[in-house]
N, C-alpha and C positions, 0 to 999 in steps of 0.2 A: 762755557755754559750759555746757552739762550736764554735771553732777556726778551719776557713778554710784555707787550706793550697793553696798559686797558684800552679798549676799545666800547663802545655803546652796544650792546647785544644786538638790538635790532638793527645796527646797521652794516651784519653782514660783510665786516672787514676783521683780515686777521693781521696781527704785525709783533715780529718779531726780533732781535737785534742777534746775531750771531756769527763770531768770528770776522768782523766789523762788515759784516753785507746784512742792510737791515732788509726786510723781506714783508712785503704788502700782498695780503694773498686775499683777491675777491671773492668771497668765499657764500657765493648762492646757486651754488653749482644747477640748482631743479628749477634754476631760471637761466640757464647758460651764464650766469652772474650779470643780467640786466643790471644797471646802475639805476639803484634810487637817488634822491636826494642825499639823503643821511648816509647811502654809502660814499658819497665823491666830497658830504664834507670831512667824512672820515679820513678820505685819502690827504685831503687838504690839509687839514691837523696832524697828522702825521709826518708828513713831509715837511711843515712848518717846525715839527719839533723836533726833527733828525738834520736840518741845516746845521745846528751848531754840535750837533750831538758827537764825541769824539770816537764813540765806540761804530759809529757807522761812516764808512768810506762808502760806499755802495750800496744802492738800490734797488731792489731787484720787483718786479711787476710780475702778477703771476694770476694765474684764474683756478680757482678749485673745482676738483672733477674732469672729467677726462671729455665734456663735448665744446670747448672751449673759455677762451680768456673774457671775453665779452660778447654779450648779443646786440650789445648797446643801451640806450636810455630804459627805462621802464615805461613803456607804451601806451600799456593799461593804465599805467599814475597818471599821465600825462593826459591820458583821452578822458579822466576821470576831472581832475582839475580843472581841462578844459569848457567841460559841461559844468562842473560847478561855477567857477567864476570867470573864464576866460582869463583875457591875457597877466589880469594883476595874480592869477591863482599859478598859473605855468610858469610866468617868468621867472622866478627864483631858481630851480632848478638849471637854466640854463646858464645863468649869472652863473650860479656857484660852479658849472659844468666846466664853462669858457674858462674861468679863471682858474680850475685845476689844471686843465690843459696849458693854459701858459705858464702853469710854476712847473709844468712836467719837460717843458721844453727850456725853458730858461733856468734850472735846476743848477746850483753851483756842484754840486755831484754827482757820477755818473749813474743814468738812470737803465736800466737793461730790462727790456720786456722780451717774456714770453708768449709771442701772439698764436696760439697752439688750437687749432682748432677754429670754431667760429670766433672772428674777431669785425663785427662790424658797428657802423656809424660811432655811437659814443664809446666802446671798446677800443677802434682808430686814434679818437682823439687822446684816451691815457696811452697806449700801444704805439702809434706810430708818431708819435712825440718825443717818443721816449730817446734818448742819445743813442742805446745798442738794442735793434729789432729783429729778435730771432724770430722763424717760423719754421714750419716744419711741416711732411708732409699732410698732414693732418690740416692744415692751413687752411681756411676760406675766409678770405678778406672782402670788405664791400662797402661802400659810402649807398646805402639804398634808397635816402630818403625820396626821393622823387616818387617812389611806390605809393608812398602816404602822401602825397602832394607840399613835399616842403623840401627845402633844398640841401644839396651836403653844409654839415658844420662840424663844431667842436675840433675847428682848425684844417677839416677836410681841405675846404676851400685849398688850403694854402698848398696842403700838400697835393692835390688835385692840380693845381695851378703850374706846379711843377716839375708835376712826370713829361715823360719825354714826348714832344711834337703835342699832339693833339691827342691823347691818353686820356688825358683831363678832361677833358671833353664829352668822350665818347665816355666815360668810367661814369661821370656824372650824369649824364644825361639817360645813361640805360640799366643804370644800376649794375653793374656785370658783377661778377664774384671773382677774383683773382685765386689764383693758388698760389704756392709757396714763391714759382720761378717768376709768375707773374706781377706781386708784390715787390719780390726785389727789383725786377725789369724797372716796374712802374714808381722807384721809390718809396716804397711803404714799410720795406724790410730793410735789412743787410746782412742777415746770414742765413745761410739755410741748414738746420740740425736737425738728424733722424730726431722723432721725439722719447724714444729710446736712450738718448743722449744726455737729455736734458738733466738729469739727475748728476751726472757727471759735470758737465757747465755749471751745475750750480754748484757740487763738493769743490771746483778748481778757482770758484770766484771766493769760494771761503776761505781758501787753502792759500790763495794768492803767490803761488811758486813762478817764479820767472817764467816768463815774462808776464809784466805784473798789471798790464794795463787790461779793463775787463772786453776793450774791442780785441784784443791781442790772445787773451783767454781764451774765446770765443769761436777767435779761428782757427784754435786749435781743432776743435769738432766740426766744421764749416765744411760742407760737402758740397758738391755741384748738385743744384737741381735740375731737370727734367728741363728741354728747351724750354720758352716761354709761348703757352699758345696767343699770346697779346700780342707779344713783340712780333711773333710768325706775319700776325695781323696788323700791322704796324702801319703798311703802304697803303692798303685800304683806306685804313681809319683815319688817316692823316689827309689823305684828299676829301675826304667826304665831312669831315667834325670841322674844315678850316674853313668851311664857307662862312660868311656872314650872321645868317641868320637862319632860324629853324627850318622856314619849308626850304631855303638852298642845302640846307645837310638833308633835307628829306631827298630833293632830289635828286642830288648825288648821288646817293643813297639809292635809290631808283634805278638811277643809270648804272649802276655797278652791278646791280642785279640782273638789268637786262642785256648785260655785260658777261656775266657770268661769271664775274671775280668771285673768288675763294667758297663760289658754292657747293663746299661739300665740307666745306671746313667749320669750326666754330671757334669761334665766333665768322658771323659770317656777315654783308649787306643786308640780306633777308631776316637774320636775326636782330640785328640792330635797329631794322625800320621796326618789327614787331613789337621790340621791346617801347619802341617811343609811342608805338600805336595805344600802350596800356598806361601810359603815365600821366599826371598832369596835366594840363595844356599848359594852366599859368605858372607851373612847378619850372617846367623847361626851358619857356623864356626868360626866366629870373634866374634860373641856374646857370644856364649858360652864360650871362651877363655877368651872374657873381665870379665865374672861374673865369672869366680875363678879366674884370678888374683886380683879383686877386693874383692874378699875374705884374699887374703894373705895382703891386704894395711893397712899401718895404722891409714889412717883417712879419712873424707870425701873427704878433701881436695887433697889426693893424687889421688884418684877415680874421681876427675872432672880433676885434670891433664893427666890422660890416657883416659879417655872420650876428653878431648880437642884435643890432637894429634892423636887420632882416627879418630875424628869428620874431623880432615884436611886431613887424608890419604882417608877417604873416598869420600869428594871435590875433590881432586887432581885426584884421579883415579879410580872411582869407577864409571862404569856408572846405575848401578842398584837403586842408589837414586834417580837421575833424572826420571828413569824407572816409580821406583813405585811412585813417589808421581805423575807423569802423570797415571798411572791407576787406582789409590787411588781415588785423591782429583781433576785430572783436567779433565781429558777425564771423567772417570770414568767406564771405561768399566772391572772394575776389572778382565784385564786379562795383565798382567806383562808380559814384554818378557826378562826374565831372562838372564845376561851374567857369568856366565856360568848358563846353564841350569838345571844340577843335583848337588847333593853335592857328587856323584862322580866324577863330571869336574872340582873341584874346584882344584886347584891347590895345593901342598902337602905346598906348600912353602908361603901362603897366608896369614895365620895368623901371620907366624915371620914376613913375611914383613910388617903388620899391625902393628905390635907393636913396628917395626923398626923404623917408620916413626916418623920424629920428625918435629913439627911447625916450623918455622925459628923464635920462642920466647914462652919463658915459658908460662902460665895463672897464676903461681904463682911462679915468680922467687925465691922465697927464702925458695921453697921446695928442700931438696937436694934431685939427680938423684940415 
């Protein structure tokens, strides 16, 4: 018999214990399940209380309604916040965000997400933390924040940091949307299930019949996806994302085009400079920065602490977030008015003073500096 767990009404999470796989289902489907506040403390309380719990061996992430697992953060709360009181009104929700993320990844049981559908920015960080990351064809994966003028987080960074070559890079810097094959390509998934399937993966993780491990379960249903149109794009991306600095990936960038590399393909040189044409100026330079230092870190955990005190240099001072999520997600006349306008106005002195900036409090005190 399924054991229902109480939850807060308003906060849009279901949880259930059954046949020892307990089952977190984000359940705001008529927002693609954006995370609020009160939903990601709900996940956290949860998972806090199923560590010692004996009726749950596994974990199971799941998003309600069929247009996917997460859209990410709630944009509107955040753009709402932000107007109200700036940084002391937004920064909790990220607190609380980061630190889900790291109990989801450093989780003593195994955690199995269904990324089915749209699964981007704060979606990635429950989803692609998770230990078993299914997707399916249904799949559109995305760290987008540079749209809104703020950089990837909620651990992006890390996993960003660590796709193959220069992925991280390019993924960050132009927002792309991955599919199923390109996810796994890029490390963000590890199996690929019709989503057809999925009801099956989940009766065998209950059922737990030999082989009993839930990454072993899992590939019983694991199908080959569809080449990777990323990977296709691999040689490209890795000459032109490893230059230095922005305008040398620009001009790479340039040269490829007038090159006539991969032009007919997509992603493609031409698609890539466009996309950096619409982004941030200051979003780019500090993204960029964050995804190789994030490369040098030594754990997840360090990469949600420089995404945290990122995340507050960019509240404190940064007006390009409020910018874009007003021509993103509120006006939506997808036309940003950029401060500074080029990434040759950005200031030389930008990124050190981003990485300067310290919280007035850890997110994980007991990492040393």
């Amino acid at each position: 018999m399924a054991r229902v767990m109480d939850t807060t009404p308003s906060a849009r999470v279901a949880a259930k214990m059954q046949s020892g796989v307990g089952r977190i289902t984000l359940d705001r489907p008529e927002a693609i399940n954006a995370l609020s506040l009160e939903m990601l403390q709900a996940v956290g309380e949860i998972l806090d209380g199923w560590r010692d719990e004996p009726d749950v061996a596994i974990v199971l992430l799941e998003g309600a309604g069929d247009r996917g697992f997460s859209a990410g953060g709630d944009i509107r709360a955040l753009y709402a916040s932000m107007l109200d009181g700036g940084e002391p009104a937004a920064e909790p929700f990220f607190r609380v965000e980061y630190r889900v993320d790291a109990e989801v990844a450093a989780y003593p049981k195994p955690i199995v997400a269904i990324a089915d559908g749209v699964t981007m920015g704060g979606g990635i960080g429950l989803a692609g933390n998770a230990h078993v990351r299914i997707v399916t064809e249904r799949s559109r994966l995305a760290m987008p924040e540079t749209r809104i003028g703020f950089s990837p987080d909620a651990g992006g960074s890390w996993l960003l940091a660590h796709a193959p070559g220069r992925l991280g890079e390019y993924l960050a810097l132009t927002s792309d949307t991955m599919d199923a094959a390109d996810a796994i390509h890029c490390g963000f998934a590890d199996h690929y299930v019709p989503s057809d399937r999925i009801p099956s993966v989940v009766d065998a993780l209950e059922m737990r019949a030999d082989p009993a491990t839930p990454t072993e379960l899992v590939m019983l249903f694991d199908e080959t996806p569809e080449p990777s149109r990323i990977q296709r794009a691999q040689p490209w991306i890795d000459r032109a994302f490893s230059a230095d600095t922005l305008p040398e990936i620009r001009e790479r960038l340039e040269q490829l085009v007038a090159e006539g590399v991969a032009a007919d393909e997509n992603p493609s040189p031409a698609t890539a400079l466009a996309a950096l044409d619409e982004r941030s100026p200051t979003a780019l330079v500090v993204t960029l920065g964050a995804i190789r230092s994030a490369r040098a870190l030594p754990s997840q955990r360090h990469a949600l602490e420089q995404e945290y005190h990122l995340m507050c240099w960019y509240l404190a001072t940064q007006p390009d977030l409020v910018e874009g999520i007003r021509a993103q997600v509120i006006d939506k006349d997808r036309q940003p008015r950029w401060n500074p306008a080029t990434v040759a106005d950005v200031h030389p002195d930008t990124v050190g003073t981003a990485f300067a900036h310290r919280a007035e409090r850890m997110l994980f005190p007991d990492l040393e500096r």
